[in-house]
Each structure stands twice: as structure tokens, then as C-alpha cells.
C-alpha positions as CSV (number, residue, x, y, z in Angstrom):
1,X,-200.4,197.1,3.7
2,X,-197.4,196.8,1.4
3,X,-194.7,199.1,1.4
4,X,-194.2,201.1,-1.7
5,X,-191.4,199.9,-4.3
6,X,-189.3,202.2,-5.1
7,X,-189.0,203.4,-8.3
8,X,-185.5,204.5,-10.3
9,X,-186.0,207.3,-13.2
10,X,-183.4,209.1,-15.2
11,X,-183.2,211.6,-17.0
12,X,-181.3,212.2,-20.1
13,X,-180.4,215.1,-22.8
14,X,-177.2,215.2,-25.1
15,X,-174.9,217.0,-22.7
16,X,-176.9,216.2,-19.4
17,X,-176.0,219.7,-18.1
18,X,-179.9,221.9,-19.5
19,X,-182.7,219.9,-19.9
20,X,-182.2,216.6,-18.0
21,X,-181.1,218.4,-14.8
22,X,-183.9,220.9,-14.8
23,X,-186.9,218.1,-15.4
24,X,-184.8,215.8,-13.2
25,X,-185.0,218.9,-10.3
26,X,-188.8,219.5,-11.1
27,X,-189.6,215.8,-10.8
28,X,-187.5,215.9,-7.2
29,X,-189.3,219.0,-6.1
30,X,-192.6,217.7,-7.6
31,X,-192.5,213.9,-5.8
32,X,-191.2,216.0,-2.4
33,X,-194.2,218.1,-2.4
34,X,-196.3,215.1,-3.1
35,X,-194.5,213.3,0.0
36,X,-193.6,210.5,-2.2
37,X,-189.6,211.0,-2.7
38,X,-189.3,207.8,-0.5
39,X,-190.5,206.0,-3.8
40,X,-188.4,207.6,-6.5
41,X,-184.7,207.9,-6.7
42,X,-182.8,209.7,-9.6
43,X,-179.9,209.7,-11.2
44,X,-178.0,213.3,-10.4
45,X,-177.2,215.2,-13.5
46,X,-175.1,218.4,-13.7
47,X,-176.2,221.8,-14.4
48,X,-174.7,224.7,-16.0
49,X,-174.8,227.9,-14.9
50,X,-178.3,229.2,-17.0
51,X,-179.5,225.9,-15.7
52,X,-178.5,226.6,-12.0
53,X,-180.0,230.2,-12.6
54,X,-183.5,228.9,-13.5
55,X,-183.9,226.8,-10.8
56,X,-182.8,228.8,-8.1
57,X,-185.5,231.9,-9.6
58,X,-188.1,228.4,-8.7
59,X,-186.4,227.9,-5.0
60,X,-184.9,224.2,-6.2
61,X,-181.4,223.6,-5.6
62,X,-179.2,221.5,-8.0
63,X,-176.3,219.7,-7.1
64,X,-175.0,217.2,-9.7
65,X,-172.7,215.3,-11.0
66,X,-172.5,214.4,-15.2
67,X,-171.6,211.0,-16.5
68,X,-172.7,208.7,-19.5
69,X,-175.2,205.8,-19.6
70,X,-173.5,202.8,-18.6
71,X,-174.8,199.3,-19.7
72,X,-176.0,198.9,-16.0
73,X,-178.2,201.8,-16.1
74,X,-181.0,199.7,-18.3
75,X,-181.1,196.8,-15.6
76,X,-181.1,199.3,-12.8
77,X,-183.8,201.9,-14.1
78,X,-187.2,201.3,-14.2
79,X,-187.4,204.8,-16.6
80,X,-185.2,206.3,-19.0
81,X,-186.7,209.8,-20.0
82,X,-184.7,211.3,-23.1
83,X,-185.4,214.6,-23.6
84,X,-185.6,214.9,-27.7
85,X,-185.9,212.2,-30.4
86,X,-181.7,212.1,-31.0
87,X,-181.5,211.0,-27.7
88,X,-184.1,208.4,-27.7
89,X,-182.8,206.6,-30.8
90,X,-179.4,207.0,-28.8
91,X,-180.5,205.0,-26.1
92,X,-182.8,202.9,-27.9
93,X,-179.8,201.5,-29.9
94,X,-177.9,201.0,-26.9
95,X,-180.6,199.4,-25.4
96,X,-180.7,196.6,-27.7
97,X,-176.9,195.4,-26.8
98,X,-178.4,194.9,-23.2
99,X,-179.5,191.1,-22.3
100,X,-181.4,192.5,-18.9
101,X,-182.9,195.5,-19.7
102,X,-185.7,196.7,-17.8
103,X,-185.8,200.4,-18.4
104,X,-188.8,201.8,-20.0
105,X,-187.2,204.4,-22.2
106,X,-189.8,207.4,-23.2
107,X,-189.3,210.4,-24.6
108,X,-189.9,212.8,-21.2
109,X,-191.8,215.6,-23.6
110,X,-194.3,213.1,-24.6
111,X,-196.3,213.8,-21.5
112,X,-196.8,217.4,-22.0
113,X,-200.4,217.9,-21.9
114,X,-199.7,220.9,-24.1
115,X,-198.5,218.7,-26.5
116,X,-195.0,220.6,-27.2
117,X,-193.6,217.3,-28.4
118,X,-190.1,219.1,-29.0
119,X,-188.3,221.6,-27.1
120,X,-184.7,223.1,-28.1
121,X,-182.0,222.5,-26.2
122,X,-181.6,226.6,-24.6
123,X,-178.0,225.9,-24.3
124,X,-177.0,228.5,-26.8
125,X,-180.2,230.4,-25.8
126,X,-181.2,232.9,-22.6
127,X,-183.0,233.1,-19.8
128,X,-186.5,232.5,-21.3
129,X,-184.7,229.3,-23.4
130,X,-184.1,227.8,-19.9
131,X,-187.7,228.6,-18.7
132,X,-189.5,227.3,-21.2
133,X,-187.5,223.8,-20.5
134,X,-188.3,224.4,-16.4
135,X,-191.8,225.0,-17.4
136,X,-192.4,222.7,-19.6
137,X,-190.2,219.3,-17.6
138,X,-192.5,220.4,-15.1
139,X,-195.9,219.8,-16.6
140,X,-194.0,216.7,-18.6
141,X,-192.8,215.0,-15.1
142,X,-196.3,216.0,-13.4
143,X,-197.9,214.1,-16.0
144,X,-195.5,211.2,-15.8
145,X,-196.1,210.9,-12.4
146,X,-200.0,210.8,-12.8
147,X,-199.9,208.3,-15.2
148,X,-197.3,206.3,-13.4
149,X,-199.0,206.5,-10.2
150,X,-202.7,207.4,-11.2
151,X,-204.6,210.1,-9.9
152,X,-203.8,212.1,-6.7
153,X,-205.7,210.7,-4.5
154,X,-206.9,212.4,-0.8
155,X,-204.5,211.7,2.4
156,X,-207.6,210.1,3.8
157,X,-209.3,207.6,1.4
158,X,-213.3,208.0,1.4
159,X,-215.0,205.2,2.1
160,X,-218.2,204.6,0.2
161,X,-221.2,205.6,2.3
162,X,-223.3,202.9,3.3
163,X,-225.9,201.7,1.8
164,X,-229.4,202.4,3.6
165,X,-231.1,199.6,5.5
166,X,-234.4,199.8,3.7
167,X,-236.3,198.8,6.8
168,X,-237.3,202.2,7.8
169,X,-238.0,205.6,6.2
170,X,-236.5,207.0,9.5
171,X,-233.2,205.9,9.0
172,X,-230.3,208.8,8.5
173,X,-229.2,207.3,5.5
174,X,-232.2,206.4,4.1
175,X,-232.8,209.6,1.0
């Protein structure tokens, strides 16, 4: 069997200190529960403290460290996941000064299955502001993940039953 390739995601929002690092923490938490965080790496991005806040009410911890997207970062990634449309131009434009580049740059919200396309930036905003982001990067990167990877699938794949023989009505599998 062949060993899983390790993907490389990152997460990005205009000050990398709200949105990115919350979806970026959910993803960790959600690809650790899954038992699949030997596949995905990320790219640490800072919190602030409303940020911090939120994700320690959800039992994730942060630790982070804030820089800009380097020329490298599109022949390193596999995904780019902007989190609003300023941001995705941003990094679109940027992209197409890169010879290499490899990233598949998405807008994150695009995989809400509630289809909440845009989400403010709670910066300026409370409590609820940050939850809404935590709630919703959540369903986003739980989304990503199933279409990246496909379904869930059981710990112990199912084979097919076998087929019956035919020969006999007495066979077990024979119905």
C-alpha cells in the first residue's frame, strides 16, 4: 500500500490574526480527530486575543506566528484558502508573477454547505463575530476535507459479500 502524500494548506485573511487562524485551528483539530494530521501540514498564523478566546471556549489551542505570502509559498502549497474575495484577487494577482506555482487558491468559504459565501472579518466585532467565523471555518474546512479526500470512509473497509455459488439452495449465502 502507498504511503499517503502529504498535503500543504494555508490559510489566509487580510491581517492573518481572525479568520485564517481560527479555520486554520479547526482544520488542525478536525484532521487530528480524523487521525489524518500525518497528511496535512499548515502554515501557523497568529491570533489575537478574541481569536485566542474562541478557540480555547472549543478546547483548541493556538500558537502562531504572522508573516506575509512569500513567492515560495505557491510552489510549496498544494492549497491557498483566502478567506473573502479581497484576498483572493490578492493572491490571485500575485500568483501570476510565479513561474512554478502549484497552489490551488480557493476561496475557504466556498465550501460552506450553508452557502454563507461571505463572512466579515469580527475584528472590530465581539464574541459572537468570532464564533460565527469558528463555526463557520469549521463546516468550510470539514467540507474541504470531504471533497479533497472523499467520503469518510470505515477504519475497516467492507468487502463486498460474495456472491452465492448457485449450486445449491442450501448454501448460507444463497437468498
Amino acid at each position: 500500500m502507498a504511503e499517503p502524500v502529504t498535503k500543504l494548506v494555508l490559510f489566509l485573511c487580510l491581517g492573518n490574526i481572525c479568520r485564517s487562524p481560527i479555520a486554520e485551528a479547526g482544520f488542525r483539530k478536525l484532521v487530528t480527530d480524523q487521525n489524518i494530521s500525518d497528511n496535512w501540514r499548515t502554515d501557523r498564523n497568529p491570533p489575537d486575543y478574541w481569536g485566542r478566546a474562541c478557540m480555547k471556549k472549543h478546547g483548541i489551542p493556538m500558537s502562531h506566528v504572522a508573516r506575509q505570502v512569500t513567492k515560495e509559498d505557491f510552489a510549496t502549497f498544494d492549497y491557498m484558502l483566502c478567506t473573502d474575495e479581497s484576498n483572493l484577487r490578492g493572491v490571485n494577482r500575485k500568483s501570476n508573477q510565479v513561474k512554478n506555482c502549484r497552489a490551488k487558491i480557493e476561496l475557504l468559504w466556498s465550501y460552506d454547505p450553508q452557502k454563507q459565501l461571505i463572512i466579515e472579518d469580527p475584528y472590530y466585532g465581539n464574541d459572537a463575530d468570532f464564533e460565527a467565523v469558528y463555526q463557520q471555518g469549521v463546516r468550510c474546512c470539514r467540507a474541504f476535507l470531504e471533497k479533497v479526500r472523499g467520503p469518510r470512509r470505515p477504519a475497516v473497509a467492507q468487502a463486498h459479500p460474495p456472491r452465492p455459488c448457485g449450486k445449491c439452495q442450501q448454501c448460507p449465502l444463497f437468498s
